[in-house]
N, C-alpha and C positions, 0 to 999 in steps of 0.2 A: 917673771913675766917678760918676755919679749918686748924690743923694740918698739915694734912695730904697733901691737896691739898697744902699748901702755901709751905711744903719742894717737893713735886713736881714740881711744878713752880720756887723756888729755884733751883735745879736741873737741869731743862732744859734748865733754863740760864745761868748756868754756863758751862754747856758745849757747847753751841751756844758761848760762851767767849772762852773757850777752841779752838772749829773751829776758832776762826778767828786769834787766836795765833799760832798755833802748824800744820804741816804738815798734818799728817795723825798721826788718833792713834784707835785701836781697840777700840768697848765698848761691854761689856758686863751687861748682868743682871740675879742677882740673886737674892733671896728671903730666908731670915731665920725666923725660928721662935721663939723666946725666950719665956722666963717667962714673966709675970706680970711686977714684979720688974726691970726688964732689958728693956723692952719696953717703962716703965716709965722714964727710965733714956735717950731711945732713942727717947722718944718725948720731953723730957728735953733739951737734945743734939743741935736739930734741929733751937731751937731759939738760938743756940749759935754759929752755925755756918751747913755746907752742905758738906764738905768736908775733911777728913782724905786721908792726902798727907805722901806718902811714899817714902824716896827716897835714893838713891842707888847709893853712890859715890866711885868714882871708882879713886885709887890713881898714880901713874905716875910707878907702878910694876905691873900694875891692880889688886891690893890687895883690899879688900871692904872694907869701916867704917863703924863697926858697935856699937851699945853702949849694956849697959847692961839693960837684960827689966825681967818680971817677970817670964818668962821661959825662960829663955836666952837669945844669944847675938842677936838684932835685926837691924834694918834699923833705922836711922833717922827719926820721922813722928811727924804730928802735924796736930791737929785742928786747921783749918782757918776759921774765922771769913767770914759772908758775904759779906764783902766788902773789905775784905785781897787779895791780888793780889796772883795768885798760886808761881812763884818762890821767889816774895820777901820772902811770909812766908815758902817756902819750903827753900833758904838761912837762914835766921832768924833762923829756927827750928834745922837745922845741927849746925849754931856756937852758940844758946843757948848749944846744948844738948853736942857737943863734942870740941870745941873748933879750930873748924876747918873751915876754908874759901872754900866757894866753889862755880862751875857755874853752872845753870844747864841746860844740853846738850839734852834731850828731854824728853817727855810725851813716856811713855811706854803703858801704859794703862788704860784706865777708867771703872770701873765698876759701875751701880748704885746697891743701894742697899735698895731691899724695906725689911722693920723689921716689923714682922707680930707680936700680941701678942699671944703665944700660950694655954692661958688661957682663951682666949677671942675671939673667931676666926672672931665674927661681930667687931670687930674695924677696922678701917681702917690702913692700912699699912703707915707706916710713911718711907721718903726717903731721905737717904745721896748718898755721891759719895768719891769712895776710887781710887784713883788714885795714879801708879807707876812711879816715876820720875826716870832720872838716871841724875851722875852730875860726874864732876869733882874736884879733887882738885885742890885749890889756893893756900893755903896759913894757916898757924897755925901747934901747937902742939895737939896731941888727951889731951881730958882732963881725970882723972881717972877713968872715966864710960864710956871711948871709947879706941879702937883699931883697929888698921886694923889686918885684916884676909885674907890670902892667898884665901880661896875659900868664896861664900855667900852659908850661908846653907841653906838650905829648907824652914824649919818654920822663917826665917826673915825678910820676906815679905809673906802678907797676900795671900791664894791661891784666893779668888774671886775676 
């Protein structure tokens, strides 16, 4: 089976998993087009897993955790595997990255996201799903690549 369809199908099952967890939550879908290079790595991506979870914990001052990323201070996030359960590894992903316990209180929002190659434009699009979690703290110290911050800025969660 192709690429393409089989992170499709991926996809659609996870969020048919999603529906039968979570109340309501928007989706959306967007479509980018990259390099060559970057397509390569996002059809690499795909057997690795269908889902970059992003999540947004919120402290008992409602102050945000966030860590340090390569243009600044970000959200918690992690690649899950396809048969990773969304909050155990969106828990997992918080106390690897900051050293902090937490719950999490809901699905904010799912986008699919089809990656076109812009070098190439007969390939097929290949498809992940970036989902906003929010959470709570439990419990722990932040570790030296986290902090809370009174406001969450803009770019610390992804806009699609």
């Amino acid at each position: 089976m192709p690429v393409a369809e089989r992170s499709r199908e991926r996809v659609q099952s996870r969020i048919a998993t999603f529906e039968e967890t979570y109340d309501s939550f928007p989706i959306n879908q967007t479509t980018l087009s990259v390099s060559a290079a970057a397509y390569r790595r996002a059809r690499e991506r795909c057997h690795e897993g269908t889902v970059d979870a992003y999540v947004r914990i919120y402290g008992d001052s409602d102050d945000v955790l966030l860590v340090d990323g390569d243009d600044g201070a970000v959200v918690p996030n992690v690649v899950l595997g396809p048969e990773e359960r969304l909050e155990a590894g969106a828990r997992r992903a918080v106390s690897e990255a900051t050293g902090v316990e937490c719950s999490v209180t809901s699905l904010d929002r799912v986008t699919i996201l089809g990656i076109r190659n812009d070098d190439d434009p007969d390939h097929d699009p290949v498809y992940r799903l970036v989902v906003v979690l929010t959470g709570s703290y439990v419990d722990g110290t932040p570790t030296a690549d986290a902090a809370w911050h009174p406001t969450l800025p803009e770019t610390a969660v992804p806009r699609y």
